[in-house]
C-alpha positions as CSV (number, residue, x, y, z in Angstrom):
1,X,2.0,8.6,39.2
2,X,-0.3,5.9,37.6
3,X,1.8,3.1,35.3
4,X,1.4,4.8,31.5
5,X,-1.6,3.1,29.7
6,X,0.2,0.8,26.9
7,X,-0.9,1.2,23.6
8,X,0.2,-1.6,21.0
9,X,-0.1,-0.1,17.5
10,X,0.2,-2.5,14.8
11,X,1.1,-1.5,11.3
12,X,-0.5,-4.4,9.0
13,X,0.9,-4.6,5.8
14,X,0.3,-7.3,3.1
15,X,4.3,-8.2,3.0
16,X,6.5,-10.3,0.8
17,X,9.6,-12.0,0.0
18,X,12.6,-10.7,1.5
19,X,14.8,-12.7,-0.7
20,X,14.9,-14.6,-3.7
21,X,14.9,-18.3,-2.3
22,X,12.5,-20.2,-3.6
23,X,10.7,-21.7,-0.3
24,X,10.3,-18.2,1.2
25,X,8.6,-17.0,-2.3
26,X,6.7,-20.0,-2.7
27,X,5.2,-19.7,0.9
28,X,4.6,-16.0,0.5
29,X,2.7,-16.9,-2.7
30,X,0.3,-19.8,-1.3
31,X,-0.5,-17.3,1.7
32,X,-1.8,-14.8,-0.6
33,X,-3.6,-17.4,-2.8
34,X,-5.2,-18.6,1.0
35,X,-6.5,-15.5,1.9
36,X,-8.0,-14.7,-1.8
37,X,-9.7,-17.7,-1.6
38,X,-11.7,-16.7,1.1
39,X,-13.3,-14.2,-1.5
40,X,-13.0,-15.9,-4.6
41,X,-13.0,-19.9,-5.7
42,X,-8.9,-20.7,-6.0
43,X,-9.0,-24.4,-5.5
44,X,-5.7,-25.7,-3.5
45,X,-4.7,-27.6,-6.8
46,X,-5.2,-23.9,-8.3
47,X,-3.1,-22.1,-5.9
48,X,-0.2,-24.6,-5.4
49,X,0.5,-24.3,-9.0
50,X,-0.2,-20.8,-9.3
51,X,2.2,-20.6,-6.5
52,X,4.9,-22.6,-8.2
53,X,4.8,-20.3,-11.5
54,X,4.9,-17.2,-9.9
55,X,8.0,-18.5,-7.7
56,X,9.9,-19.7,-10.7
57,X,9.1,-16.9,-12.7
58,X,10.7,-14.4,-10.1
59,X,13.8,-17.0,-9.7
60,X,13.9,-16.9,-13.7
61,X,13.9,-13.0,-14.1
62,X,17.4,-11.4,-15.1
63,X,19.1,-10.2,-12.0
64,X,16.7,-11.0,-9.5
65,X,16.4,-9.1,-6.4
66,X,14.4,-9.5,-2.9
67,X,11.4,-7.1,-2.2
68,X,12.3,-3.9,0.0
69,X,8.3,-3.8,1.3
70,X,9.2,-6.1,4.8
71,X,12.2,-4.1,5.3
72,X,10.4,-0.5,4.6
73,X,7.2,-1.1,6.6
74,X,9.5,-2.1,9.8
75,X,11.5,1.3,9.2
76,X,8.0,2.8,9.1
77,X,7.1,1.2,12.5
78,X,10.9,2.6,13.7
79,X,10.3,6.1,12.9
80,X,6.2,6.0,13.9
81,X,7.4,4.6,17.2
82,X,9.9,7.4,17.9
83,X,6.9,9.9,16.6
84,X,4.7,8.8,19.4
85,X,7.5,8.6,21.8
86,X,8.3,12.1,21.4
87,X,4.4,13.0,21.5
88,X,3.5,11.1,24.8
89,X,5.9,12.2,27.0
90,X,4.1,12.9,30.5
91,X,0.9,11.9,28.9
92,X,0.1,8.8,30.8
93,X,0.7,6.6,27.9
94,X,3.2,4.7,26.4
95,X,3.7,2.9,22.7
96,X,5.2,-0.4,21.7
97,X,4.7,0.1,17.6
98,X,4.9,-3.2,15.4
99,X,5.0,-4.3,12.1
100,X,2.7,-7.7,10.9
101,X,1.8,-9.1,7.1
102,X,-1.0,-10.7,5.8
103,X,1.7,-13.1,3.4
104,X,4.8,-13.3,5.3
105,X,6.3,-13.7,9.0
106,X,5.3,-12.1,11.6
107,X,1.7,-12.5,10.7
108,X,-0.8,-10.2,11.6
109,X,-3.1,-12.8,13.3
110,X,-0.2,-13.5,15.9
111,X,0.7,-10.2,16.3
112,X,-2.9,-9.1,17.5
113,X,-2.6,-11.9,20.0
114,X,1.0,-11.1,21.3
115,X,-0.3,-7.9,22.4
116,X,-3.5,-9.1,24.4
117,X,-2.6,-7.9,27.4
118,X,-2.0,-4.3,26.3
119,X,-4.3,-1.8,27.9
120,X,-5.6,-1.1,23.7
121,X,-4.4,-1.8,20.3
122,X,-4.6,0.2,17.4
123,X,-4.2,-1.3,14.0
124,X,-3.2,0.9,11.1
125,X,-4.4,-1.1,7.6
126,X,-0.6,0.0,5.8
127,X,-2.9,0.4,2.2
128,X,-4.4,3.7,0.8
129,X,-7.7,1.4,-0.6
130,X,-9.6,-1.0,1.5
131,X,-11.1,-3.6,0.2
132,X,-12.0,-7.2,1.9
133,X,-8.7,-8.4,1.7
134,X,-6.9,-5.6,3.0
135,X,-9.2,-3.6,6.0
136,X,-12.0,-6.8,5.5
137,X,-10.1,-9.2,6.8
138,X,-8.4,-7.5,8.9
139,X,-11.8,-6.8,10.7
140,X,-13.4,-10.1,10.2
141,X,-10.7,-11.7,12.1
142,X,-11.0,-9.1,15.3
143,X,-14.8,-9.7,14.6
144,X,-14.6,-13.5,15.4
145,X,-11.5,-13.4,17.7
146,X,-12.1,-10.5,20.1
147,X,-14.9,-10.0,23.2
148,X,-17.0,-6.9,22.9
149,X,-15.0,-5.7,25.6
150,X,-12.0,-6.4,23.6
151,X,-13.4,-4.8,20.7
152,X,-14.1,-1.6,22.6
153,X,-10.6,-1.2,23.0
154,X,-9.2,-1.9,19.4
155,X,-9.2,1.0,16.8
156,X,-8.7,0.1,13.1
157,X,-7.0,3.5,11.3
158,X,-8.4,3.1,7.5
159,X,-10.0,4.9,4.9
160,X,-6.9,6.8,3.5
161,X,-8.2,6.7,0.1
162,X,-10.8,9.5,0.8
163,X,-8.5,11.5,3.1
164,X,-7.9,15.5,1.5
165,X,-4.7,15.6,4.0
166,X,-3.5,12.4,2.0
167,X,-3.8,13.6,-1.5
168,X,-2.4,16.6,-0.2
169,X,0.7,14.6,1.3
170,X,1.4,13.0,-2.3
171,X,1.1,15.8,-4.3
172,X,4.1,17.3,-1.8
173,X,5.9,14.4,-1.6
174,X,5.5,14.5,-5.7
175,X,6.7,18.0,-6.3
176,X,9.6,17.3,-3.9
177,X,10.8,14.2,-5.9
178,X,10.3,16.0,-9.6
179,X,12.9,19.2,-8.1
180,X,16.0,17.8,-9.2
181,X,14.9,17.3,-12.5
182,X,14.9,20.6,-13.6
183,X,12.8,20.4,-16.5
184,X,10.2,23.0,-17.8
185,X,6.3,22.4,-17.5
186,X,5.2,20.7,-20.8
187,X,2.8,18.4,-22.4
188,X,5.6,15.7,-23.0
189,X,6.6,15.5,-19.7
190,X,4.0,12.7,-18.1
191,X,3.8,11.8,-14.1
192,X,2.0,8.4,-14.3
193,X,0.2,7.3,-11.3
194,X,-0.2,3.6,-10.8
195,X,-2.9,2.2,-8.6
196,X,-3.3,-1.7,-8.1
197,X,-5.6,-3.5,-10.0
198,X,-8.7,-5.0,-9.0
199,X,-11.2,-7.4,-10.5
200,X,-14.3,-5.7,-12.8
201,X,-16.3,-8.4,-13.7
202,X,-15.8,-12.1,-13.2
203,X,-15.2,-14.8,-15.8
204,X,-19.3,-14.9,-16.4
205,X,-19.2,-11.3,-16.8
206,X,-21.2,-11.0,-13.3
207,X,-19.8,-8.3,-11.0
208,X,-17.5,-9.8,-7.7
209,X,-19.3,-10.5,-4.7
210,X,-17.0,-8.9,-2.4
211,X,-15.8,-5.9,-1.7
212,X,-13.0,-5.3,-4.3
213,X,-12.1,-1.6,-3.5
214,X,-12.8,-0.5,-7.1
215,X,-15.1,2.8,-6.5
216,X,-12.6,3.7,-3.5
217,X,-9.3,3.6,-6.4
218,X,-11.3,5.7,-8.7
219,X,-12.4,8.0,-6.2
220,X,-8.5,8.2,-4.7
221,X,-7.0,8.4,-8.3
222,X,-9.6,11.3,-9.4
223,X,-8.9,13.7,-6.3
224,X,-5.1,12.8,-6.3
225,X,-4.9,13.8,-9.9
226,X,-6.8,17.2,-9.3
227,X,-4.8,18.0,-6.2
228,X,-1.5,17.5,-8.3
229,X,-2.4,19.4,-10.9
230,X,-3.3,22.2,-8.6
231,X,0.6,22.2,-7.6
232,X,2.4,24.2,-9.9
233,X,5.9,23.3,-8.2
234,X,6.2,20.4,-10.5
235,X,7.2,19.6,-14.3
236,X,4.6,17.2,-15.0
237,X,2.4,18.3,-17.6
238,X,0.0,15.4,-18.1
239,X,-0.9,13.4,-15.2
240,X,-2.1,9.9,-16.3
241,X,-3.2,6.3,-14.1
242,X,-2.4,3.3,-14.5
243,X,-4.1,0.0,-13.1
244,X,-1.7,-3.3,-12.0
245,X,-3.4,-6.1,-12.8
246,X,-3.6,-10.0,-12.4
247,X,-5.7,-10.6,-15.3
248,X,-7.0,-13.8,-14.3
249,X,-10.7,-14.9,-13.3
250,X,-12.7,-12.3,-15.5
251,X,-12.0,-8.5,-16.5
252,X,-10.3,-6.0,-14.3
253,X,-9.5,-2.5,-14.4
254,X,-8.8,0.1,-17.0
255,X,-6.4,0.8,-18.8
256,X,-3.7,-1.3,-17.8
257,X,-0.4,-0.4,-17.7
258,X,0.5,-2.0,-20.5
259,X,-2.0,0.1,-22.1
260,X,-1.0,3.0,-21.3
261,X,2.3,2.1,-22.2
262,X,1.5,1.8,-25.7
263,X,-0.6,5.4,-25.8
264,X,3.1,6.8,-24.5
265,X,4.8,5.2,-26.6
266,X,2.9,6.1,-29.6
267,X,2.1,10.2,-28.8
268,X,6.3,10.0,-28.3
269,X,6.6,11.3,-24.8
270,X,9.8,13.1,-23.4
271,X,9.9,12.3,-20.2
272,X,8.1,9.8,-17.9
273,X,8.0,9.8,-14.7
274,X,6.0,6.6,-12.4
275,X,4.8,7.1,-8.9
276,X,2.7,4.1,-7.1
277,X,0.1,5.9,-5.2
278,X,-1.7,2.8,-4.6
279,X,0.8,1.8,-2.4
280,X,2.5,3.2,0.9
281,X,5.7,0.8,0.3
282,X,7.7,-0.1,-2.7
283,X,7.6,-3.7,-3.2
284,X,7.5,-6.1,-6.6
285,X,4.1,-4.6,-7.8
286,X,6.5,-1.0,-8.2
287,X,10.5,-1.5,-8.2
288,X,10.4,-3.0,-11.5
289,X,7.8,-0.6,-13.7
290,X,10.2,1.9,-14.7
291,X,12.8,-0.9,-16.4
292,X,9.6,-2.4,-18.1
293,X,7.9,0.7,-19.3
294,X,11.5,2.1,-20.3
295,X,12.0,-1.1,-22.8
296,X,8.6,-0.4,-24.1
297,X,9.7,3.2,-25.0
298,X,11.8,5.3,-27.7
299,X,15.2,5.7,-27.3
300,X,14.3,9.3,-26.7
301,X,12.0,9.2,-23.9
302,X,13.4,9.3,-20.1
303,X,11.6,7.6,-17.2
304,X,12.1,7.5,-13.7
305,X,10.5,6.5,-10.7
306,X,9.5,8.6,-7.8
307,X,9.8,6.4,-4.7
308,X,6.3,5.2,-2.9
309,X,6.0,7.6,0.6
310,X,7.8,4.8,2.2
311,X,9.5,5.9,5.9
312,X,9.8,9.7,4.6
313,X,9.5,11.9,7.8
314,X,6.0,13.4,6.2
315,X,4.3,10.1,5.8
316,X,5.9,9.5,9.2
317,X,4.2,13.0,10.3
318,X,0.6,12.4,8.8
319,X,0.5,8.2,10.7
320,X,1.3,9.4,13.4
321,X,-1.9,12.1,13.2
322,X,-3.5,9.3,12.7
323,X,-2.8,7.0,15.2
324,X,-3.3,10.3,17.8
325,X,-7.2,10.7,16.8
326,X,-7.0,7.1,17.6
327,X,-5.5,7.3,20.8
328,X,-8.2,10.3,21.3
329,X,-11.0,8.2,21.2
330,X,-10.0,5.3,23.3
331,X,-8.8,7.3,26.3
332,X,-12.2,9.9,25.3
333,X,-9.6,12.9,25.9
334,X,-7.4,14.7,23.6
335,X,-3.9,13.2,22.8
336,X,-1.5,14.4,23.3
């Protein structure tokens, strides 16, 4: 028999800081800052001492704590890779699955050229909204780098936001997290979806001029909301979003969470519950909500947070669908 094709897939997540020390943060920081700038005007002098406030501010919050998001994604890569290994037996292919960030080590630049000599390559963009920092860049470097023969065998797996078997996914995973709970359907029990920010207008009120993935959130948070609410299996009576936001350089989405913190607060809420369905790993944009939206709260009014899909076995499931149609078009035959 032929030697297996060998397919590299890549899971390309932004990453973070693994730890609280205050080079790692720092570094993790300017990275970002780099790669905005590419979009938007952050002058070095801007981001080195954006960079510097940000790390400080993390080494300056009570009990600080590294980010899980490095750790997750590579447990996602684990479980994807035994997925796959299990699907291609006697297929004629075989898998080597990695994980690579856009802010932190390995990067996903040297990761695509560590697996050159790999028979194809399929790169899964690890966030539910594209926009030109996420899936953009992502292709504007394979774009530049990569022959058109190189680019005939390279699939980029994307455009989760407007995926039916995705909404359908959360909505599960969802109901399955609210079950121990045991509460009763009502009004004052509120599931708050949060969704990452992204920029409205700039600080001349003119609209960005790149690709900022704000009609893909919308469109992701409206048919999320109307799947869940379709699901009966859960206790959540009022479904709500909720926009993370940088709020620098010009307007950005709404309401905020603070916002909506506020309109909780003030129609008195029993329970709360917070689920980041703008991102596929918990990280410092979602570990800490639940402790800030609690102090904003009554005495009276519970909240909990309902992980991010993370490594479950069904998010594990639905990538690995994924990669599959991928793997389906390279080779032009069914997989597996």
């Amino acid at each position: 028999m032929a030697n297996p094709k060998k397919i590299a897939v890549i899971l390309t997540a932004h990453g973070e800081a693994q730890g609280t020390g205050f080079m790692e943060n720092y570094r993790v920081s300017r990275r970002t800052l780099q790669h905005a700038s590419t979009v938007m005007a952050v002058p070095p002098v801007l981001q080195t001492g954006i960079s510097l406030f940000s790390t400080l501010k993390k080494k300056l919050r009570p009990a600080a704590t590294g980010s899980p998001h490095n750790r997750i994604t590579r447990q996602q890569a684990e479980l994807l890779q035994r997925y796959l290994d299990a699907c291609s037996r006697n297929s004629g292919v075989s898998f080597d699955v990695l994980s690579a960030f856009s802010a932190s080590d390995p990067a996903v630049e040297e990761v695509i050229d560590a697996t050159s000599l790999c028979d194809a390559r399929i790169l899964v963009s690890m966030s539910p909204v594209d926009n030109e920092l996420t899936c953009g860049q992502l292709c504007r470097y394979l774009a530049g780098k990569l022959t058109a023969d190189d680019l005939g065998r390279v699939k980029v797996v994307s455009r989760f936001w407007c995926d039916p078997l995705l909404y359908g996914l959360c909505a599960g995973h969802i109901a399955a997290g609210s079950a121990s709970q045991g509460l009763p359907r009502s009004e004052a029990n509120v599931l708050l979806l949060l969704f990452h920010g992204t920029l409205v207008s700039d600080s001349k009120g003119e609209p960005p001029r790149f690709r900022t993935g704000h009609q893909e959130t919308a469109h992701f948070a409206e048919q999320l909301t109307a799947a869940i609410e379709r699901d009966a299996t859960h206790p959540w009576g009022r479904v709500m979003s909720a926009y993370l936001n940088h709020d620098v350089g010009g307007e950005w989405t709404k309401p905020s969470f603070d916002e909506v913190a506020g309109q909780l607060r003030r129609s008195g809420v029993a329970n709360v519950a917070l689920f980041a369905a703008g991102y596929f790993a918990d990280g410092n944009e979602t570990i800490h909500r639940a402790g800030e939206l609690l102090r904003m709260m009554s005495s009276s009014c519970a909240v909990r947070t309902i992980p991010c899909l993370n490594a479950s076995p069904a998010f594990t499931r639905y990538l690995g669908q994924r990669v599959a149609g991928a793997v389906s078009q390279i080779l032009c035959r069914p997989f597996p």
